[in-house]
C-alpha positions in Angstrom: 35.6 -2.6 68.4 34.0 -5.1 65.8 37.3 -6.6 66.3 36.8 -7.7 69.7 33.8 -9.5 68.9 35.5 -11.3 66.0 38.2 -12.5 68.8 36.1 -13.0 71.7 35.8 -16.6 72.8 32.7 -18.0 73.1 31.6 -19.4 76.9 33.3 -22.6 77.0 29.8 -25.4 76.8 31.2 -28.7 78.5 30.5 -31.8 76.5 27.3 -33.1 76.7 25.5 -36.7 77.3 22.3 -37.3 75.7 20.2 -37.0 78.4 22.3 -33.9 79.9 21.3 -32.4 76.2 17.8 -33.2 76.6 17.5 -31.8 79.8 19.2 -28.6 78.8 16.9 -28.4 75.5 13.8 -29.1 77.6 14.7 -26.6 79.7 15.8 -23.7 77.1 12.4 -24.3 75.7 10.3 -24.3 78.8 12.3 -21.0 79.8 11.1 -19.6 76.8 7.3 -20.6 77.0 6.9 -20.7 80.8 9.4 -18.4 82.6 12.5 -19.5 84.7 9.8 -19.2 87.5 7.2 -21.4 86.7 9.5 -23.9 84.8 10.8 -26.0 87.6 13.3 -29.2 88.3 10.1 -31.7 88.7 8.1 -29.9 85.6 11.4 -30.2 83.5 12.4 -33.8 84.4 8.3 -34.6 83.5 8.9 -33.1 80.2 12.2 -34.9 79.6 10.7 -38.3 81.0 12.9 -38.9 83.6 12.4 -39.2 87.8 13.2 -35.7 89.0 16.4 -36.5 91.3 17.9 -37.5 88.3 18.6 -34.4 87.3 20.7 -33.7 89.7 23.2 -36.0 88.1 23.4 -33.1 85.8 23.0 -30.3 87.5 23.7 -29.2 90.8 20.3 -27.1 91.0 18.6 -25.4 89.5 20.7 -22.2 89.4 23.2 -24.2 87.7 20.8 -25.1 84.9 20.0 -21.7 84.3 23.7 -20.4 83.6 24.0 -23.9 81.6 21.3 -22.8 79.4 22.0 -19.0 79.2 25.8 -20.1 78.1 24.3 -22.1 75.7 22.0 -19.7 73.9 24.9 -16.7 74.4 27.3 -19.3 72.4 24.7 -19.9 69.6 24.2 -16.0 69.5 27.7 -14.9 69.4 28.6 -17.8 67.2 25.8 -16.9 64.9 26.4 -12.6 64.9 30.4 -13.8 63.8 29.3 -15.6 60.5 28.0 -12.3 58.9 30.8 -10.4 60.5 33.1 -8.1 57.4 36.2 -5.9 58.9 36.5 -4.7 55.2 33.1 -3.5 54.9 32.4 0.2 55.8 30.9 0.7 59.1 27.6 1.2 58.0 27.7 -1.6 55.8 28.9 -4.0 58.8 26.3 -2.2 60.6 23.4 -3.6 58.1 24.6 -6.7 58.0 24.9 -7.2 61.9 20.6 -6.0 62.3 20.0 -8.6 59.0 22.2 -11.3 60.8 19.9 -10.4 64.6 16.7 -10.5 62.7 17.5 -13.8 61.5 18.2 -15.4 64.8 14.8 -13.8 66.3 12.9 -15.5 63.6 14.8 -18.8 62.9 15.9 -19.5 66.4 12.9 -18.0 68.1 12.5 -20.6 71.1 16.2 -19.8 72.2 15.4 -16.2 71.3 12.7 -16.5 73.5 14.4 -17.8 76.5 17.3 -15.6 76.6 14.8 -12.2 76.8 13.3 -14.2 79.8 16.2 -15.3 81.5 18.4 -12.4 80.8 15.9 -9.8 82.6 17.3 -8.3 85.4 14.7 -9.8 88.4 15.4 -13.5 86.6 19.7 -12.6 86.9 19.8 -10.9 90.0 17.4 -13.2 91.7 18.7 -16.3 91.6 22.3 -16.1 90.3 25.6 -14.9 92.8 26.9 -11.7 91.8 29.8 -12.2 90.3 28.0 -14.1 88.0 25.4 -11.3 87.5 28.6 -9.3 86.2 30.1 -12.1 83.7 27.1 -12.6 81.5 26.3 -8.5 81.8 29.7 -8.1 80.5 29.1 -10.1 77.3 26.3 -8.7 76.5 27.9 -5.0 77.3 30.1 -6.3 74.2 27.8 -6.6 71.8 26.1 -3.5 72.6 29.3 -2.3 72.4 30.0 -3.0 69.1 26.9 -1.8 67.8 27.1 1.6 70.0 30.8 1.5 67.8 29.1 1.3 64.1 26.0 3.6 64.9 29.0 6.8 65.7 30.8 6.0 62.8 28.5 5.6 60.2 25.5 7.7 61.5 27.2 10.5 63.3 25.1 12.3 66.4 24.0 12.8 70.2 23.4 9.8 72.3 24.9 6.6 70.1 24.1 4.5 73.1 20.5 5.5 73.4 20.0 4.8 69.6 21.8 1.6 69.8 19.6 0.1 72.3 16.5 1.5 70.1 18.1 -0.4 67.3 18.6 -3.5 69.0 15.3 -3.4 71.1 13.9 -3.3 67.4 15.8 -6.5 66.2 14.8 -8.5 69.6 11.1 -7.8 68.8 11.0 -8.4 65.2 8.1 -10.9 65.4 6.3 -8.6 67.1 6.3 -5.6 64.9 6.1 -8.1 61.7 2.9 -7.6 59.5 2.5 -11.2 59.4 3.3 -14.2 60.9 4.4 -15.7 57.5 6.7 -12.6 56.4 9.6 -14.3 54.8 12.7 -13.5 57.0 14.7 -11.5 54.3 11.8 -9.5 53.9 11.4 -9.0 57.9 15.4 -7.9 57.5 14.9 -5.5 54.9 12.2 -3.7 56.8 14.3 -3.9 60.1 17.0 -2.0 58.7 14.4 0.4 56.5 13.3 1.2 60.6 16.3 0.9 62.0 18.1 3.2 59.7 15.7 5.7 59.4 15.7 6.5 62.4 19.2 6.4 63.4 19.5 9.4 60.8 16.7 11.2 62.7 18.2 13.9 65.3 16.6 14.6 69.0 
């Protein structure tokens, strides 16, 4: 399986003007602080300091920004999970390095971190996108869960590797919220995300 994530193409991001850039920055952060909600065309363009219709040289609406900017992060993410990514490692092993590789991006990357937990919920997906692109962006992140469902039965055999893969994962995505402090170097946060993470994928329920 960890060879499908290897080969897997990442979304194809069109070239981008400088404005079109800043526009799709602006909004990644904005996502992240404010919500896909309260973040909108007008309050984007403000930040970006241009008139609001020109966005829609851009972007055709504001749906269209949102998969522009969910591509963009998913990209960075997938691109970013590949660099750390061993087939000659044992499963466990590749296992570590993936959670070490996930807590990195949460802390280093947190603004993009941030906006693809709020734009990835299921009220933000189903809500304003079409279905069929509901099922496109669920399917790449069915993937990665995949791949981590993959390691956790071969290198910590037991009942209900999906359940314990979400756990795992659910612990990565909120690293800075379990972290002692704010200024935890982000090897250390690592370590003690696969310490927890480990531990209890060992534990049987």
């Amino acid at each position: 399986m960890l060879r499908f994530l290897v080969a897997a193409k990442p979304p194809v991001v069109p070239p981008a003007s400088s404005t079109r850039r800043q526009i799709l920055e602006t909004a990644i952060r904005l996502f992240a602080e404010d919500g896909y909600a309260a973040s909108s065309m007008r309050i984007i363009a403000d930040a970006c300091g241009i008139r609001a219709p020109s966005i829609y040289e851009y972007f055709g609406g504001k749906p269209e920004l949102l998969i522009a900017a969910m591509t963009e992060v998913l990209s960075d993410f997938q691109a970013f999970i590949r660099q750390v990514v061993d087939l000659d490692l044992l499963p466990e092993q590749q296992l570590e390095q993936i959670v070490r590789q996930h807590v990195t991006w949460q802390v280093s990357f947190a603004e993009r971190a941030g906006a693809w937990d709020s734009l990835a919920a299921a009220h933000t997906l189903e809500k304003h996108l079409e279905a069929d692109q509901v099922e496109v962006f669920n399917g790449l992140r069915q993937l990665y869960l995949d791949v981590v469902t993959s390691l956790v039965a071969e290198a910590f055999p037991g009942p209900h590797p999906v359940l314990r893969s979400r756990a795992l994962l659910t612990l990565c995505d909120r690293t800075t919220a379990w972290a002692e402090s704010n200024e935890t170097p982000t090897d250390q946060l690592a370590d003690q995300a696969w310490a927890l993470g480990s531990a209890a994928l060992r534990t049987s329920f």
